[in-house]
N, C-alpha and C positions, 0 to 999 in steps of 0.2 A: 771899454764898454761896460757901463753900469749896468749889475744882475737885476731882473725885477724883484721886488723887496718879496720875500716867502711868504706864504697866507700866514695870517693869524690862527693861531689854534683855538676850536671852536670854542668860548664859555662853559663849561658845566648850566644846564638846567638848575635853575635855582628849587630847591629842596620841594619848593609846595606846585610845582608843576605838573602837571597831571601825569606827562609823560617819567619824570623822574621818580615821581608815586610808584607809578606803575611797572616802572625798573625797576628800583628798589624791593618792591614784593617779591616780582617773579627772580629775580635773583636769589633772593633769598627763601624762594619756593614759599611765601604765605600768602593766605587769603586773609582779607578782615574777616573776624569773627563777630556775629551778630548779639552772641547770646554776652558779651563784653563790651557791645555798644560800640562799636569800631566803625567810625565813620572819620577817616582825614578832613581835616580841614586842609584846604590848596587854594584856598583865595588871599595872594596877599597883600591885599590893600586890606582886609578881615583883620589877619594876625597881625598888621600894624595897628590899629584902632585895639585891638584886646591891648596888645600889649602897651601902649599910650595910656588908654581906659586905667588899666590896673596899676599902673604908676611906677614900671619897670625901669631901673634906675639905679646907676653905679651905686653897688654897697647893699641894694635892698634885696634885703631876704626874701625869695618868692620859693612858693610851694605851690607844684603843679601836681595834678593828679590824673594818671592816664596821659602819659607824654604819646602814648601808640611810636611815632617813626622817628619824634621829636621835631616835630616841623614849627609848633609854637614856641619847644623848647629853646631851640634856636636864635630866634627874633627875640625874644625873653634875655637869655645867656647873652646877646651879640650888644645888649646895651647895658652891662656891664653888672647884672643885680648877679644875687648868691642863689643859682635853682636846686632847690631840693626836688628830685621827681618820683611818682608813687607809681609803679609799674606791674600789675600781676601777670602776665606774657609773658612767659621766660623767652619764648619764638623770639619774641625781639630782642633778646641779649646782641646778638652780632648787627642786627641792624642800627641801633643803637649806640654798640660803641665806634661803627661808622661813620654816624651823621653826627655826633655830640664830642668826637676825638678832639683834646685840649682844648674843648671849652669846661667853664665851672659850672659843670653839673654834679651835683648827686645824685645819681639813681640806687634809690630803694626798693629792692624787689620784693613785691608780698602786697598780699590784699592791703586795701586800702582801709578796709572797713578796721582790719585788724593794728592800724598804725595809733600810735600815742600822741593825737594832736597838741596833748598838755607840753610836751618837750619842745614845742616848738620856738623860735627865738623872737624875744619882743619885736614888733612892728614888723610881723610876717605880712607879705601881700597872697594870697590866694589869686594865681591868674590860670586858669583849667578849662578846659573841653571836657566837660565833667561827662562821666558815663552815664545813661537818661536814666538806667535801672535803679543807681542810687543817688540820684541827685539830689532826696529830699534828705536822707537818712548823712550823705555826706556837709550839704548846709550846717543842717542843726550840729554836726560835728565843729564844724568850722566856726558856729557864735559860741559854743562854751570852749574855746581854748582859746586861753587869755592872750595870748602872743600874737595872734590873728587880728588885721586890724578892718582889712578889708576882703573881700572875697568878688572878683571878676571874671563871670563864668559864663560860659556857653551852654546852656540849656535850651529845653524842648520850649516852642513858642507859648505854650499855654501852661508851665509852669513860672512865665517869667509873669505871665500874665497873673496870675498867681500872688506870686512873690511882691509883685508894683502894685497889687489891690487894695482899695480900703474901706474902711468900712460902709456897708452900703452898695458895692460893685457887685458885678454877676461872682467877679473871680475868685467875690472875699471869702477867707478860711483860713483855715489853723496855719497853715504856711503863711501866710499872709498875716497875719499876729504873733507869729512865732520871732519873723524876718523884723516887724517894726517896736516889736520887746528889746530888740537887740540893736536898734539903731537905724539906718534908712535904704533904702532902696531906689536904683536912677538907672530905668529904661535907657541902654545907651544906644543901642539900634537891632534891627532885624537883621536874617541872615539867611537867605534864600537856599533851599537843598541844592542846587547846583555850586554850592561854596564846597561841599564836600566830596569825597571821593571811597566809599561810594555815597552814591546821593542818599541822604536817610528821608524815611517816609512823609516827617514832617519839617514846618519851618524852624527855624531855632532862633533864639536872642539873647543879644549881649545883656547884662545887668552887673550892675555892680554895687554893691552891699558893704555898706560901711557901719561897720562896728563900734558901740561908745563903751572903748573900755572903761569911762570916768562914773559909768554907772555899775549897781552892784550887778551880779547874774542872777535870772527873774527866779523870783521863789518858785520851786519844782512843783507847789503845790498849786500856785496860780496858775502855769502850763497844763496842770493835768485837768484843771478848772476849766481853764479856756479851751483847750482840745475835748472837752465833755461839750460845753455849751454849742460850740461849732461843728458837730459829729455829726448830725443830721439835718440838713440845710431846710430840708422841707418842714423841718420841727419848729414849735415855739421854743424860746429859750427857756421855756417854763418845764416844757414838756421832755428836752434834752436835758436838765437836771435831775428830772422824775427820774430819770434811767439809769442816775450814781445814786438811785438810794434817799436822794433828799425830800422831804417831808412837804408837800405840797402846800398845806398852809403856811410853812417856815418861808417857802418859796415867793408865798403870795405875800406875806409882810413885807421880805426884803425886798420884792420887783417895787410894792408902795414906797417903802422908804426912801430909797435912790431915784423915785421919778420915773420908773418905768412903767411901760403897759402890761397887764399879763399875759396879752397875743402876742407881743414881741419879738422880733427873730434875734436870734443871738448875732447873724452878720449883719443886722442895723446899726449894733452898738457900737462906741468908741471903746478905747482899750480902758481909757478912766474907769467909764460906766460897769465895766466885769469886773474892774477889781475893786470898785464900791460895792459890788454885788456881793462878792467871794468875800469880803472882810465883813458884811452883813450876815452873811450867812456862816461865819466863825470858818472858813474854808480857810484864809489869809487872817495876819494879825493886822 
């Protein structure tokens, strides 16, 4: 008489499952913390599209920031790239070396803010659920380290909106000239708060930012040009100049000579047009 065959032993919850979230915490007794931006992502039809999007790929070097449980780290690691991860949580040291055990991860513990992008290895990919608090401060991080080639990140919906602006849009600004000084920007999709766990306030969106390192990095003085011009939206660009100092008849010459209006907003302008402005007005050479 044939035994009946034994049940199968149930599957493990695969990592970004709400219910395995939610073990994983209380096991290991944490709450997300808010003032760290702690929102899981546990959608993963999500984390496949980031990690596709970012170009996650035997051999390539990806630098994540804010791994939180490592559930993107994961999907990231699983398709064979080199993950460095940027971790300030110590709480999560044992969660971590649970879900990431022999895979090739690097985890770097320590603010983010305080890491030396410059060390980083040519043709790094940036693939991150970046933290909302520093999401602008870590971008601009991420176009001056030359090793970085692309950056595909999860941000707030209205800084992506932001980032994908141009000139001429509601959204346009200094981030938005900062992002296309440094190469291009491509809406990859929305991302509804029930992807997350817990749900954060607002919506979020993929983008991904491709860096041209065949160009040189923008003169610091143009930046600090274009962040004056773009300071105050409701301002003319005439009148946003006024405010570093610059000589309002100097002002009215160069807006004539470039073609411009003197009621002009600064987020009318193309990037050309402010840096014919700034090399008229001896700001740029």
């Amino acid at each position: 008489m044939t035994q009946p065959d034994a049940p199968s032993p149930t599957p493990p919850a695969p990592l970004y499952s709400p219910a395995r979230v939610r073990d994983l915490l209380t096991r290991h007794g944490l709450r997300p913390t808010k003032s760290l931006g702690q929102n899981f992502l546990i959608d993963g039809n999500i984390l496949r599209l980031i990690a596709d999007a970012g170009g996650a790929a035997p051999g390539v070097p990806v630098l994540e920031v804010g791994p939180g449980l490592g559930v993107l780290t994961r999907e990231v690691a699983s398709r064979g790239a080199h993950v460095t991860a940027l971790e300030k949580d110590e709480r999560l040291r044992p969660v971590l070396a649970e879900t990431l055990g022999g895979m090739d991860v690097n985890v770097v513990w320590g603010d983010a803010l305080d890491f030396d992008y410059a060390t980083l290895p040519p043709g790094t990919r940036v693939i991150a659920n970046l933290p909302y608090y520093i999401t602008g401060v870590l971008l601009a991080r991420f176009m001056h380290a030359p090793g970085v080639v692309s950056a595909t990140v999860l941000v707030q919906k209205e800084v992506g909106q932001r980032l994908a602006a141009r000139p001429g849009d509601d959204a346009y600004g200094f981030l938005s000239a900062l992002a296309a000084l440094h190469g291009t920007v491509r809406h990859v999709r929305d991302v509804p708060k029930g992807a997350f766990l817990p749900a954060p306030d607002v919506t979020s969106s993929v983008l991904r930012l491709d860096f041209d390192r065949t160009r040189p990095l923008p003169d610091p003085a143009l930046l600090r040009f274009v962040e004056a011009a773009l300071h105050h939206r409701r301002k003319t660009l005439r009148n946003n100049l006024r405010l570093t100092g610059l000589e309002g008849p100097a002002i009215d010459a160069a807006l004539a000579e470039v073609g411009l209006r003197p009621d002009v907003r600064a987020e009318d302008v193309p990037l050309p047009g402010l840096h014919a402005l700034a090399a008229r007005l001896g700001v740029v050479r």
